[in-house]
N, C-alpha and C positions, 0 to 999 in steps of 0.2 A: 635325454642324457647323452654326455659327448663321450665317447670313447676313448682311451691312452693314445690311441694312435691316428687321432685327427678325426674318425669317422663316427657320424649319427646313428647313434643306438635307437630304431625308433621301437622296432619290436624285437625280442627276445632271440628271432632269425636273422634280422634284417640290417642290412647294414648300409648308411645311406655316404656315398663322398661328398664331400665339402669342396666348392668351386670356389675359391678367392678370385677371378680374375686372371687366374695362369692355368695354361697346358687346358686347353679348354677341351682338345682330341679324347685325351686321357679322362676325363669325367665324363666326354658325351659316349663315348663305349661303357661304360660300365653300368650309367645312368639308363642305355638303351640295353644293355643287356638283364636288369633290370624290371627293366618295363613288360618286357616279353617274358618272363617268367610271371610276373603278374596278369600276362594276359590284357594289358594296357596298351600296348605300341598302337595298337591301328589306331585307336583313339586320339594319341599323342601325335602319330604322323598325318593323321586323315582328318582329323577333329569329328564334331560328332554331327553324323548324316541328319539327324531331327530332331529338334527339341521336345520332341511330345515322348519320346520314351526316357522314361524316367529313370531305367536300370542303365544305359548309355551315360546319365548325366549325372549318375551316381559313381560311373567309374572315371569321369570326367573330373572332378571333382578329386577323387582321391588321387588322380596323377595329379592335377596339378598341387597338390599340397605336398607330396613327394619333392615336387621339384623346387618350393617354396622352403622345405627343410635343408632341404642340398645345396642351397647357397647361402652367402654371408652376409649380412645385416646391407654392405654396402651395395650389393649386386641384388637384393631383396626389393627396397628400396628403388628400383628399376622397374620390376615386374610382378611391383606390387597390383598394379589398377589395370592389370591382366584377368578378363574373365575364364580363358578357356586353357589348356596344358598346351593346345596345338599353338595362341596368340605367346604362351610364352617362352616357350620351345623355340618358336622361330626367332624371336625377338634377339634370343638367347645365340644362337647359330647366324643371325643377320652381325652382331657386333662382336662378336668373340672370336669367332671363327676365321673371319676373313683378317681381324687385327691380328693370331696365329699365324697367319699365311704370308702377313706382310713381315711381321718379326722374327717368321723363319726365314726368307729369303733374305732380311737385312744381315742375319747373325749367318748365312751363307757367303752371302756377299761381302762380309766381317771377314768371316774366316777365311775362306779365299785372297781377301788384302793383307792379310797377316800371314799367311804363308808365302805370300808375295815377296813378302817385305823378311822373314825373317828365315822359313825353310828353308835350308840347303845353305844356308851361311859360315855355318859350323863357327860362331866366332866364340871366344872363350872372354868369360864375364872378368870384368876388372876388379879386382879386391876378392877374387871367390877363392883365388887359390895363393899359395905361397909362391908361386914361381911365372905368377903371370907378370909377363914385364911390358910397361907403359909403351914402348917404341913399340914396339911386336904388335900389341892389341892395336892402338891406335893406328898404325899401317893398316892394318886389315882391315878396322872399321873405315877408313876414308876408301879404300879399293870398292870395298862392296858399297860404302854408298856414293860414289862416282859411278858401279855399277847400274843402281837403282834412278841414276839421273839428278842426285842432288849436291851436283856441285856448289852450288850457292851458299853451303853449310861449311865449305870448305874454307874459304879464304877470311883468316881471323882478325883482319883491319877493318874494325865495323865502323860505319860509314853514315852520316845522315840520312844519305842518296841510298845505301842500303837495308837502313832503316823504313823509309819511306817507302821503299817499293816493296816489304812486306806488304803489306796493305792489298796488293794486289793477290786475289786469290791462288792462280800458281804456287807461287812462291813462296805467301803463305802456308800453303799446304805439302808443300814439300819441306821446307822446316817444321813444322808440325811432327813428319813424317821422321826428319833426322834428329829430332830431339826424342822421341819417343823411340829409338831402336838405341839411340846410344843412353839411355836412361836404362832401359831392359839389359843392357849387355854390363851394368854395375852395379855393386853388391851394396846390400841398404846402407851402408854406411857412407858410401861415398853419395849415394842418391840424396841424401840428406844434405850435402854441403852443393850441389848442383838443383837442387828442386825449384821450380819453379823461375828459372832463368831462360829467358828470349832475347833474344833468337839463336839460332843453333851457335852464331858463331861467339856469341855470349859464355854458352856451356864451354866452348874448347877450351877457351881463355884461361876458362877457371882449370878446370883439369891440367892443362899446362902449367901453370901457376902451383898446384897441388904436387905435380910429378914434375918439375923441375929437377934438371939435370944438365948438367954438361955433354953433348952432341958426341963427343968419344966413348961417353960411359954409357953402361945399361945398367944402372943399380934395380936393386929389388925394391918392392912396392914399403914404400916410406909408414911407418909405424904411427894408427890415428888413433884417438879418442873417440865416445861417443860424444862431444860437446864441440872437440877442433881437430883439425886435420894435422896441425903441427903443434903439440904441447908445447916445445922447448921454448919458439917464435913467439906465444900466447903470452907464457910465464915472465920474458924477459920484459915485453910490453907495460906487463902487469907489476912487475918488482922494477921497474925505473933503469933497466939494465941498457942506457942509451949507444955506445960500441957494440955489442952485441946485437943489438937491432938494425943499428948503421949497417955491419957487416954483412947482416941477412937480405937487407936491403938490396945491399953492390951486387950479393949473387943472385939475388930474384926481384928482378925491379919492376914485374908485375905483380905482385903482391900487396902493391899499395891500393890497386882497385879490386880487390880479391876480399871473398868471403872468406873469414878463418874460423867462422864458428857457425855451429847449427842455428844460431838466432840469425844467423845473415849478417853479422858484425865485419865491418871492414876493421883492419889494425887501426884508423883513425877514432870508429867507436871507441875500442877497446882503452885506448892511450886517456879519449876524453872522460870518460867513466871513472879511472883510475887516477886521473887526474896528475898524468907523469906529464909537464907543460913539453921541455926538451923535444922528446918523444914526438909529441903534437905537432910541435915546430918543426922539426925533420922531414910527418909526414906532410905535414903541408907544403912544404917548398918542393916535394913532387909530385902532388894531385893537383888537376886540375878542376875549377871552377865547379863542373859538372859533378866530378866525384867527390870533392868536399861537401855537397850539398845530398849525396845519397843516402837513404834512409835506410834501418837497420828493418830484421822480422818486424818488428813492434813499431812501424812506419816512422821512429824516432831517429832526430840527425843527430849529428855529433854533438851539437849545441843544447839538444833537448836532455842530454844522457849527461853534460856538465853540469848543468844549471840544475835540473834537481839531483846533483852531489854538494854541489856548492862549491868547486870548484872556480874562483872569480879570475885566478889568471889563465885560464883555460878559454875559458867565457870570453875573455878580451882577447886573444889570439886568434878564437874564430871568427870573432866579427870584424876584426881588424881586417880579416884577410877576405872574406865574403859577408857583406851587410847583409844580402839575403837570405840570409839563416834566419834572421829575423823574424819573418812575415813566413816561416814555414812551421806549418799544423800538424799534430800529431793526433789523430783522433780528436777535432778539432779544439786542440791545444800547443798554442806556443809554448816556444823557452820558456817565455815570461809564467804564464800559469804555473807550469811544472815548478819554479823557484818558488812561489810562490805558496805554492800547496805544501812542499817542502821545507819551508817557512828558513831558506837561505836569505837571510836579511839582506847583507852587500850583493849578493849577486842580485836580488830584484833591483835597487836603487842605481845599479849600474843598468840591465837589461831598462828598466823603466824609460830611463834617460836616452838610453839609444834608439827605443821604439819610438820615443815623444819627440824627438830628434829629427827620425828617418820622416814619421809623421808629418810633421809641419813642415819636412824639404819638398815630400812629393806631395803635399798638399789635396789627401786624399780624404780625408778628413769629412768636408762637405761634400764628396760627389756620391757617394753612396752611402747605404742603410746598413749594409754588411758591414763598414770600417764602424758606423756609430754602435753598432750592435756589438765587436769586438772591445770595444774602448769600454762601452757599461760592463760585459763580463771581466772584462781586467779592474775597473772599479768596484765592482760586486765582489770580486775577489781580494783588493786591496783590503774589504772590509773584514772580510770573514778572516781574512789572515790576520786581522790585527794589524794592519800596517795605514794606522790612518793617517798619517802624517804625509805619506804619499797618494790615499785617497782624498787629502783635501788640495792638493796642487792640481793633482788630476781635476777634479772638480772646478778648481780657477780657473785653469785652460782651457778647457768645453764644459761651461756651465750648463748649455744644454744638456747635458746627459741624465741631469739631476731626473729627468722622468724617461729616459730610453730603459726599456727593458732588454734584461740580457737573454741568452738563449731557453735560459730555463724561467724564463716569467718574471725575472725579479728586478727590483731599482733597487736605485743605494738606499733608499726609505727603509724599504721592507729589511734589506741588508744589514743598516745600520741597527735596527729594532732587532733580530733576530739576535745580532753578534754581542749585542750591551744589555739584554735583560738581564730580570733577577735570578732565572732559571741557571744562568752560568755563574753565578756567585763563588768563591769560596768559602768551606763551611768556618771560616772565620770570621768572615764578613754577614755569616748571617745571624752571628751573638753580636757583633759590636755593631750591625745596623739599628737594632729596635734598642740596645742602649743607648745609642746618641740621638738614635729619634724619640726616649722616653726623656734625656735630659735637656733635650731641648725641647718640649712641652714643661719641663718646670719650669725651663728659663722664663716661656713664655708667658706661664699666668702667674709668675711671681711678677714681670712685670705687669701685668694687667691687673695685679691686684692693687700696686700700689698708686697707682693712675687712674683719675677721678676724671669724667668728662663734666664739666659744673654747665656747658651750655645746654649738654643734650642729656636731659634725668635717668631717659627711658636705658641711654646707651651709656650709663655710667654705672647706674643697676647691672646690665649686661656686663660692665666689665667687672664690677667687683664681684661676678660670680668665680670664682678660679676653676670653673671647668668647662669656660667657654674660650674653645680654640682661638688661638690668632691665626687669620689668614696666613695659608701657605704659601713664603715668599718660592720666589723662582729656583731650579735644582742651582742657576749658576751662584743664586748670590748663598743659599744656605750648602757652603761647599761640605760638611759636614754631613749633610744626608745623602749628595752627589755618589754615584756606585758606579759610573763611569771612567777611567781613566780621562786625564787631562784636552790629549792629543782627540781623544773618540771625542772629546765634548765640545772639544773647539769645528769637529766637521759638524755636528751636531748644531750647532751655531748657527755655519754657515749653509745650511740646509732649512731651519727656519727664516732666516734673513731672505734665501730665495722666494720659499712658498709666500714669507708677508707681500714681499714686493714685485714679483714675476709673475706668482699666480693667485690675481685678486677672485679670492673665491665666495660669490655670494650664495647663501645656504639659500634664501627663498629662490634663486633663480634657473630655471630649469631649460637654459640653454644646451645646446649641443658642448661647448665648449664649456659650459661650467659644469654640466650634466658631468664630461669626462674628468673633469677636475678631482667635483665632490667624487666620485667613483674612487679615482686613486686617493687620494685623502682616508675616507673611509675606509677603505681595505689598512692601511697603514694603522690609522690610528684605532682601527680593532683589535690589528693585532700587536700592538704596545699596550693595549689593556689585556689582551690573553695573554703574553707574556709578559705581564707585570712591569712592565718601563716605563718608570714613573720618570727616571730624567726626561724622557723623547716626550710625554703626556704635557708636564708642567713645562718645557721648553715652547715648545708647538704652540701651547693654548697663553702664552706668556707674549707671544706674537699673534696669533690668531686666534684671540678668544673666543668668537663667534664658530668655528671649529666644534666646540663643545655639542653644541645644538645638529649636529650630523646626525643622521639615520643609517642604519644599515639594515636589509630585506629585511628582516623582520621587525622592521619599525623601531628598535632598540637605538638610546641614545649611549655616549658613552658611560652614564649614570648606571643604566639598565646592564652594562657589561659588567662592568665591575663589581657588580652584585652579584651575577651567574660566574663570573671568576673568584670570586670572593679575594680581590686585590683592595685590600683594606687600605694601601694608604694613597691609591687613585681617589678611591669612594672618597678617601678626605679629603683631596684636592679638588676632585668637580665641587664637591660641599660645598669649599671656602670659596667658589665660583658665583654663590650666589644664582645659580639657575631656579627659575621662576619654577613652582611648584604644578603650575600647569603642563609644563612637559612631563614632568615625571609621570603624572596623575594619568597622562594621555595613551601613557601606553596598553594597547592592549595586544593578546596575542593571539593565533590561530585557536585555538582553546579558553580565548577568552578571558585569559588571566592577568590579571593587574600587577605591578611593581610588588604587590607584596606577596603574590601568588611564586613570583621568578623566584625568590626568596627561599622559598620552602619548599623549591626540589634542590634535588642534588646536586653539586656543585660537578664537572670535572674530575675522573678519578686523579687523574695527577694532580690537580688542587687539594684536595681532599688531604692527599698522603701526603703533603707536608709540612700535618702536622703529627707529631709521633703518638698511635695508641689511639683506639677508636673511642673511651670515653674523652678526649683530649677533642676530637674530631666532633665528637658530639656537641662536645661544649660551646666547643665554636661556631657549630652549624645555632646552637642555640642562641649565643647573642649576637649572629649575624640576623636571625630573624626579629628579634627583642629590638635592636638598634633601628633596622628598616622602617621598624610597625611603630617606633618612635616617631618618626618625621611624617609620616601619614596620618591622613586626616582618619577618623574614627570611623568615617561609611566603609573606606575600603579594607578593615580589618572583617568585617563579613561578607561582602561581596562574593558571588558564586560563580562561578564559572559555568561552562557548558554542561560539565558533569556534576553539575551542584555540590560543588565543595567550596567549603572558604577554606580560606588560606591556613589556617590552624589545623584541621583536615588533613588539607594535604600534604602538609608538611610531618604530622603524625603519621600519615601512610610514606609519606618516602623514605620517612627515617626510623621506620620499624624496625627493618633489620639493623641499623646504627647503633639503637638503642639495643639490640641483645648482645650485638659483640663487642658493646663498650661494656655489659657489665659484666659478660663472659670475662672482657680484655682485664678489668679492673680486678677482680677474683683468680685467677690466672696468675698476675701481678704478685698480688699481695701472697695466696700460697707461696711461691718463691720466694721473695725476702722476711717472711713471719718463721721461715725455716731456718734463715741464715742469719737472725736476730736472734732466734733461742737456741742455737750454736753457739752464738759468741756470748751470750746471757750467762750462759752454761759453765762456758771457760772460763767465765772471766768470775762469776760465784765462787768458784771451786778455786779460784785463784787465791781470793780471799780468805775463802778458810784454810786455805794453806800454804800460810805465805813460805817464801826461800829461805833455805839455811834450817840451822839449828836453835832452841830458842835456848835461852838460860836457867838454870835449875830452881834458883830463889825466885822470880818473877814469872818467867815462861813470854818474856819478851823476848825476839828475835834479836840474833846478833847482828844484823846488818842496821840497828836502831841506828846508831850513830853515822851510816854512811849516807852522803850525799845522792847518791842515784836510788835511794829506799825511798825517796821524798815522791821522786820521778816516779818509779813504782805504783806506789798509793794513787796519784792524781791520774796516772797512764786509766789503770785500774780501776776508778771511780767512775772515772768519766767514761769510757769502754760499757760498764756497766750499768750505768744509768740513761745514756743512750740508748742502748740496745733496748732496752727495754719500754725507752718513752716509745721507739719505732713499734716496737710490738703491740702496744697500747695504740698508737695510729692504726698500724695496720687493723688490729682488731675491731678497731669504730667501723673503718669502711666496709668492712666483711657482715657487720652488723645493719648496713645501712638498707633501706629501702629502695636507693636507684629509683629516685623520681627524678623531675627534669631539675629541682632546686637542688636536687644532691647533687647533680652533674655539676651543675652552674656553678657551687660553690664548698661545699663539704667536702664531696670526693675528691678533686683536684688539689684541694690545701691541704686536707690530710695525707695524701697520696707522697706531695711532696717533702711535707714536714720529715714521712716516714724513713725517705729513700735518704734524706738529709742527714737525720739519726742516722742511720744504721751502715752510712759511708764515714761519721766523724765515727763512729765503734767502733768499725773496722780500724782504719788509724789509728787508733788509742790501743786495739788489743795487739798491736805489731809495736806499739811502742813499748809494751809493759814488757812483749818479750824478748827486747831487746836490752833492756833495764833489767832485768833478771838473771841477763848474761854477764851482762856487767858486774854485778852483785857479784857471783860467784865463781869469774874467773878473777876478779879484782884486778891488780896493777901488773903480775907477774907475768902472764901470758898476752899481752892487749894485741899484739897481732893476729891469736885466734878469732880475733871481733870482727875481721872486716868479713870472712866470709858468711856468717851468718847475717850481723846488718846490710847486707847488700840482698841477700836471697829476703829479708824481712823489707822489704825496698818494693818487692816484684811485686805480690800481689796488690800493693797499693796502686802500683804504677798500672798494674793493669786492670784494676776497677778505674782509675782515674782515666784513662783512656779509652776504655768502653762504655760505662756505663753516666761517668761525668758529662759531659759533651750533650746526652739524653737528656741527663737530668735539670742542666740550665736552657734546656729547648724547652723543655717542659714549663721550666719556673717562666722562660720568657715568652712560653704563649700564653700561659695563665696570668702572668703577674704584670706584663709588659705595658708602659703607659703607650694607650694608640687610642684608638676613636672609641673603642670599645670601652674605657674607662669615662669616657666623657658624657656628660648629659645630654639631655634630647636639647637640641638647637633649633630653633626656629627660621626659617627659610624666608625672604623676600621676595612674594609672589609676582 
């Protein structure tokens, strides 16, 4: 048990210290005082005279488990494979003791240099008090350290020549020595605007620079922020105040190579950031070369801090005046990147140009692996930024690149695929995708139906069937299925065109060179089928259809992907590929399971969930397996794997739980709108038997018989109420159903939809009738009272229609949607 206050509780008296590694004196006294109250020490100092006495080796034994508790796991760990107290005792006193000995005389020998250096100086800290003034402290601080022998700290025209011969230890070390006393003698505020600046005569600069003043005056210590030293100087920078900065300038004209902020910002960050050009231009016609290319805390130059503001005439100021901004990294990242990620359109197209530029003058290009390895991450990144119109020039100029990998693994392949799949779609584009791809399937077999082959019987039967696919043309020629933007599809293009004609890759050939081919190849075109890019699929195999027939480790062709992704409109296009039934057939996998085994486990959960509602999921998991065990020959629907299961099997065990929380999901469902149906049932009843107004004495028809919006009324009315109730009558069937796999497949899902269908046209009709109602009874006299009511009768439509609509045609277009799924079982040419 460990005690509050660090010490081992081991018995009830006893209390053991805990040695971490520090003050090792302090634990061996208390450790040995200890021992001798137990009557232990001879044993632990002497170890034990003979092994044949048993009581000896018994108190041997309890010291050293003593000594086992009193240290900590990492010091235990040590003196674990210690048999005796005495072996580990000394072990213990061999390394601890004598490391005490050395680290007391280091932190003597410490202290002694420190009182060297600072004892007896008496100097008064800068910024500690209200009346310390800059001339006064800094006299005294150069006296005493001319005293202490470090003049070299002194003289503030730093020098290359003085630069350099830091290097040499002296010298070093006495700057070391005068930086670190004039750091100690100023108050944290000012330490923050001088931290970390070498060498000593660096530090002056800046504190002169900060304490600037006229040689006649002694003002008082100048008033700082925690962020700048000079607010006013900051501000004017910052609000475009160009006089005002000029004038600060004329009086402190080191302040252009001076930090003015905690991040280390020179006034040339500050102006490029802010993006004041003027400003810029001022400080640059007095820094030179060196100081224009200085980098702020966040290792970022003036150019880095433009370009991602977007700032473009900023951007051409600095390069105009220093190209080598250019080729300068910031966490290794250019300008260029940073506009890029920032997604500043004209400033990359400018930056681009000036790097492609600087590039082909110093012709750096070919002589190293770092410039090619630069160039693909600026490629890699044209892409992800969406800037493919500059990735494909980039790409004309060093076509080689098309396979350099950037720093983090990737080519424009991978790039391209990642940035144009289906995963990034908008959710508009994912209702009018499967409309344009269900109406161009009628297009198709209406014409195939009217189209007789008269030479070939067999293939004229096949076409008068109307639910036999026509081959799918290429994404470029059917521009209507294309999900691509224009620009991405023309690199896309020129990316295929390479692989046909650059890199001739034969699938049987297992050279070194085609070995690394198929490699990249395969990694790409896996993963345009896990992310669903059918442009980059059909494009690729439109050039390289032999492609198709790739492997990847586990034997999977891209047939076999498509099915464990469940990307339904790849599966159609390898389909219309015509791949020989013998690859499919061929696959088997570590477990032994067949194409139609892949089928009937679980897909991906991010595949899964795009479709909405687990019996929705289910459904689809069902005619994904119904469709597979179509095109399969009949052996391999029983076939057993390792663990003796066929494919029915296993697909019943993986989708157990699917099937309880599709009928959970489906029950769930329906309580909620079977409630919201006999609500508006309700109203809309009761509306009936008691229509508006007064009726008339002789007949007991309603006085508003003769008005036009009573018409409105009745039909609002009717139809409110006859909906509502066909929904409740849906919903009702489903809730009665049995939830077998044919109820999924097709009962639940239509009734499900019919329901939600009803009971959204209700909804509308019972907003219409009480809008009709209003009218009725305010008539002609007031008709401005109308609009705030018909606008609030507006809202909840607008806001089922926006929540709940959007669901409801995902829904209608996964169930109802023409795809492959609607199509008959097709036969394969082997």
């Amino acid at each position: 048990m460990e005690h509050s206050d660090g010490m081992l509780q081991l018995q009830p008296q006893l209390l053991l210290p805990r040695f971490n590694g520090e003050k090792f004196q302090y634990w061996k006294t208390q450790m040995k005082a200890m021992f001798k109250s137990k009557d232990l020490w001879e044993i632990v100092e002497g170890g034990i005279p003979t092994k044949d006495n048993k009581q000896v080796q018994s108190k041997d034994s309890e010291a050293l488990f003593y000594i086992f508790r009193a240290v900590d796991e990492k010091i235990f760990s040590e003196i674990a494979i210690l048999s005796s107290a005495k072996e580990a005792w000394d072990r213990l006193e061999m390394k601890y003791e004598k490391a005490g000995q050395e680290s007391k005389e280091y932190e003597k020998s410490k202290e002694s240099e420190e009182s060297k250096i600072i004892k007896g100086a008496h100097l008064d800290v800068l910024g500690e008090a209200r009346n310390t003034n800059y001339l006064s402290w800094k006299t005294a601080m150069i006296k005493y350290l001319e005293e202490q022998g470090m003049e070299v700290s002194m003289n503030q025209q730093v020098s290359e020549g003085d630069l350099m011969a830091l290097n040499e230890s002296t010298m070093k070390k006495k700057n070391d020595e005068a930086i670190s006393i004039i750091y100690q003698h100023c108050n944290g505020m000012i330490q923050s605007f001088i931290k970390d600046l070498y060498p000593a005569k660096i530090v002056w600069r800046q504190l002169d620079v900060i304490f600037h003043h006229p040689e006649e005056a002694i003002p008082e210590l100048q008033k700082m922020t925690t962020y700048t030293w000079c607010q006013e100087f900051y501000n004017n920078i910052v609000g475009g105040k160009h006089k005002k900065v000029e004038s600060f300038l004329k009086e402190n004209e080191g302040v252009v190579a001076c930090r003015i902020t905690v991040c280390y910002d020179f006034p040339l960050h500050v102006a490029a950031r802010a993006g004041k050009l003027k400003i810029v231009k001022l400080l640059l016609g007095r820094m030179s070369s060196e100081e224009i290319m200085t980098r702020n805390g966040d290792l970022r130059t003036a150019l880095h801090l433009a370009a991602s503001s977007g700032h473009l005439k900023v951007v051409k100021a600095l390069v105009e005046k220093e190209r080598r901004l250019l080729l300068m990294q910031a966490h290794h990242s250019t300008s260029l990147h940073l506009a890029i990620r920032n997604r500043q359109k004209e400033v990359v197209k400018y930056l681009y140009h000036a790097d492609l530029e600087e590039e082909k003058t110093s012709a750096k290009y070919h002589e190293t692996t770092d410039r090619k390895k630069f160039w693909a991450n600026i490629l890699c990144n044209f892409i992800h930024g969406r800037f493919f119109d500059l990735a494909l020039d980039l790409l004309k100029s060093f076509p080689d690149l098309l396979l350099v990998e950037d720093a983090y693994g990737e080519t424009a392949i991978t790039a391209l695929i990642e940035c144009t799949s289906d995963e990034n779609k908008n959710w508009w584009k994912a209702i009018i995708t499967p409309i344009s791809t269900g109406i161009q399937d009628i297009k198709s077999r209406l014409s195939s139906s009217r189209k007789r082959d008269v030479e070939n019987p067999d293939n004229a039967d096949r076409q008068a069937n109307p639910f036999v696919p026509v081959p799918l043309k290429s994404a470029m020629q059917m521009k209507r299925l294309r999900l691509m933007p224009g620009s991405a599809f023309n690199l896309l293009r020129l990316i295929c065109q390479r692989v046909a004609t650059e890199m001739v890759i034969d699938v049987n050939n297992e050279g070194k060179k085609h070995r690394e081919m198929k490699a990249l190849m395969t990694k790409a075109l896996f993963l345009a089928v896990e992310k669903g890019n059918v442009d980059f699929i059909a494009e690729i195999l439109r050039y390289c259809p032999q492609l198709a027939r790739l492997k990847n480790e586990q034997h999977m062709t891209l047939f076999h992907a498509a099915i464990l992704n469940r990307q339904d409109r790849i599966f159609k296009l390898i389909l219309d590929l015509q791949v020989p039934l013998s690859i499919i057939y061929a696959y088997k996998e570590n477990q032994s399971n067949n194409t139609l085994h892949l089928v009937a486990m679980l897909p991906p959960k991010d595949r899964l969930n795009q479709i909405s509602g687990a019996a929705l999921q289910l459904r689809n998991e069902l005619i994904w397996f119904m469709k597979v065990q179509g095109i399969l020959p009949p052996n391999s629907h029983i076939e057993v794997n390792r663990d003796n299961k066929t494919p029915k099997m296993l697909f019943n065990e993986t989708h157990h739980e699917l099937f309880k929380d599709g009928e959970e999901w489906m029950k769930r469902t329906v309580d909620a709108c079977m409630v919201v149906a006999a609500l508006v049932a309700s109203v809309m009843l009761s509306a009936t038997l008691s229509l508006p107004g007064a009726t008339k004495n002789d007949t007991g028809i309603t006085i508003f018989i003769q008005h036009k919006i009573f018409y409105y009324f009745v039909v609002s009315n009717m139809v409110s109420l006859l909906f509502s109730s066909a929904s409740m009558i849906a919903f009702l069937s489903i809730y009665m159903s049995r939830f077998t796999e044919v109820d999924f497949l097709d009962t639940l899902p239509w009734m499900l939809c019919i329901g939600l269908l009803f009971l959204f046209i209700s909804i509308a009709a019972m907003m219409t009738t009480f809008v009709s109602t209003l009218l009725m009874v305010l008539r002609d006299e007031i008709k401005w009272a109308m609009i705030p009511p018909a606008s609030l009768a507006i809202l909840p439509i607008a806001i089922l229609s926006l929540r709940q609509l959007p669901i409801l045609l995902d829904m209608m277009l996964s169930t109802y949607s023409l795809s492959i799924f609607t199509q008959s079982r097709r036969q394969l040419n082997v």
